[in-house]
C-alpha positions in Angstrom: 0.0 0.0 0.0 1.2 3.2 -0.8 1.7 5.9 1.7 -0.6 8.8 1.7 1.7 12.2 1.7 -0.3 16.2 2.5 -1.4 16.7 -1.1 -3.9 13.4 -0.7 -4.7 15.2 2.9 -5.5 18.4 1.2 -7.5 17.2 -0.7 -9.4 15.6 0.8 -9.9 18.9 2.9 -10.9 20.7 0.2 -13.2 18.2 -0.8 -14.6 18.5 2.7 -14.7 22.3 2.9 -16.7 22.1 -0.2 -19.6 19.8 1.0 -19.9 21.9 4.0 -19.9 25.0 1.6 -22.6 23.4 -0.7 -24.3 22.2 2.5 -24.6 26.0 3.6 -26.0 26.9 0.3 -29.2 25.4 1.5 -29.5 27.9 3.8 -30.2 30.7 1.9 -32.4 32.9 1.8 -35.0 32.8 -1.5 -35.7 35.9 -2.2 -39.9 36.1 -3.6 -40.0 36.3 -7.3 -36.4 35.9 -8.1 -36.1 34.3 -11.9 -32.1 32.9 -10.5 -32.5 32.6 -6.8 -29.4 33.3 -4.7 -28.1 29.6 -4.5 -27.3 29.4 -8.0 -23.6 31.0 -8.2 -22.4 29.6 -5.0 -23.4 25.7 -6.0 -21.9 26.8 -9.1 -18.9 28.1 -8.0 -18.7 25.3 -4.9 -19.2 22.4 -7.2 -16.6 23.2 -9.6 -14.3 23.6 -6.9 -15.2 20.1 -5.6 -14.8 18.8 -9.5 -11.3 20.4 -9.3 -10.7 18.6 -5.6 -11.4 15.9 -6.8 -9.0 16.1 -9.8 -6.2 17.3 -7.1 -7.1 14.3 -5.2 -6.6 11.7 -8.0 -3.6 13.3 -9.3 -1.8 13.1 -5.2 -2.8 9.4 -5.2 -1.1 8.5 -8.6 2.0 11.1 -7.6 1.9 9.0 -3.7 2.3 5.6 -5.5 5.0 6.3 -7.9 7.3 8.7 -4.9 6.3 6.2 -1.6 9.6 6.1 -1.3 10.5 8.9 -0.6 10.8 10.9 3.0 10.0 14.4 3.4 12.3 17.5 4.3 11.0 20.7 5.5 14.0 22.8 4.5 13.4 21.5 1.2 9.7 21.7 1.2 10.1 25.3 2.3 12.5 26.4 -0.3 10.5 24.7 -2.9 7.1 26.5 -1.4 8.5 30.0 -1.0 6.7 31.7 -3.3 3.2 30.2 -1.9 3.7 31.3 1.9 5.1 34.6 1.1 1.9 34.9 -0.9 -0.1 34.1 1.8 2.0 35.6 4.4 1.3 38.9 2.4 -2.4 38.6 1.5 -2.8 37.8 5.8 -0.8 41.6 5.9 -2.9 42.9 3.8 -6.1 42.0 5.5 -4.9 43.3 8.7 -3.8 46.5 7.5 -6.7 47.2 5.7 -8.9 48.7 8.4 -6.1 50.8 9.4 -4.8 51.6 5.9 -8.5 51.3 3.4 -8.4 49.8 -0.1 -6.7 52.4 -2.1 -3.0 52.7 0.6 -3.5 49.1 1.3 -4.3 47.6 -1.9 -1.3 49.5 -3.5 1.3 48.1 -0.8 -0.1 45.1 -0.6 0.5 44.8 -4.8 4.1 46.7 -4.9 5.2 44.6 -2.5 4.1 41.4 -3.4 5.7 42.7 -6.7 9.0 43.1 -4.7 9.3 40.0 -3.5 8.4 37.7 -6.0 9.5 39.6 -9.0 13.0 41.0 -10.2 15.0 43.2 -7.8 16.7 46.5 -9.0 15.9 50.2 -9.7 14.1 49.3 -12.9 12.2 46.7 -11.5 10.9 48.7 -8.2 9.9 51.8 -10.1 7.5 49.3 -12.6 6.5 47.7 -9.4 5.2 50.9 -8.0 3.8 52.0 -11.6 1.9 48.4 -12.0 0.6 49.2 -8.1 -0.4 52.9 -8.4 -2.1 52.2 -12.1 -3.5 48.8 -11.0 -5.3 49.3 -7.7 -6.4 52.9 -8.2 -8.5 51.7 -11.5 -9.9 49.7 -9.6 -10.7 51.3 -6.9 -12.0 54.1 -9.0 -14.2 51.8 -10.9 -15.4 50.0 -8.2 -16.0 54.1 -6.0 -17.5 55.6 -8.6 -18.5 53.5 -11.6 -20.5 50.8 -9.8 -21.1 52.9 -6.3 -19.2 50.4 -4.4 -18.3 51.9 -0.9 -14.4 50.1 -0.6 -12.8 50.1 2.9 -11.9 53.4 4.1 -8.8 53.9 6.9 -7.8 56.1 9.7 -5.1 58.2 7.3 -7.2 59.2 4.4 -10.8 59.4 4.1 -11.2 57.5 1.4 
């Protein structure tokens, strides 16, 4: 038998966290004459990510029979993951900060800098970053303020 390494584990997770998901969906609230009641886009959305679970699931098990023999390292797990925690490790900044910060400070920081570490280094590269982050976010959140009426986080600093 083969041994059953994190990818199988996470998968099965997500396969989990996306019954309980589709579970909730049930829960909702049917709005009176609604032609696409509000259940629709999360089952959609919920089982596609259970079809692709499932794909991630069957893919680990093949990958867990033909590497069984091998052992796992954290140093090199990390080095080979660094790209994926910093991502993460970033996004978790970002959602603390923004309260403090709002969209528009936050959302630019939170871009340049996951820019910086991820991307090239240099002069060149920095001054792009901050162009992609300034450009990028501020659509955005000028689209979302004052195309659609969307009221974005605002933080203590600025007012908007």
């Amino acid at each position: 038998m083969s041994r059953v390494n994190a990818d199988v584990i996470i998968a099965l997770l997500l396969m989990v966290v996306c019954v309980a998901l589709f579970a909730e969906t049930f829960r909702y609230e049917t709005v009176h004459l609604s032609i696409i009641g509000a259940k629709l886009w999360p089952r959609v959305v919920v089982v596609a990510l259970f079809v692709l679970s499932a794909l991630y699931l069957r893919q680990s098990l093949r990958a867990s029979a033909r590497d069984s023999a091998s052992s796992f390292n954290l140093k090199a797990w990390l080095s080979a993951n660094h790209n994926v925690i910093a991502s993460f490790v970033l996004f978790a900044a970002f959602l603390v900060s923004l309260p403090h910060l709002g969209m528009l400070i936050a959302g630019v920081a939170f871009v340049f800098v996951t820019l910086a570490v991820l991307g090239p280094t240099g002069l060149h590269s920095h001054v792009l970053h901050v162009a992609i982050a300034v450009v990028s976010v501020g659509l955005m959140w000028a689209i979302f303020t004052f195309a659609l009426g969307v009221i974005m986080p605002q933080g203590e600093i600025l007012p908007f």
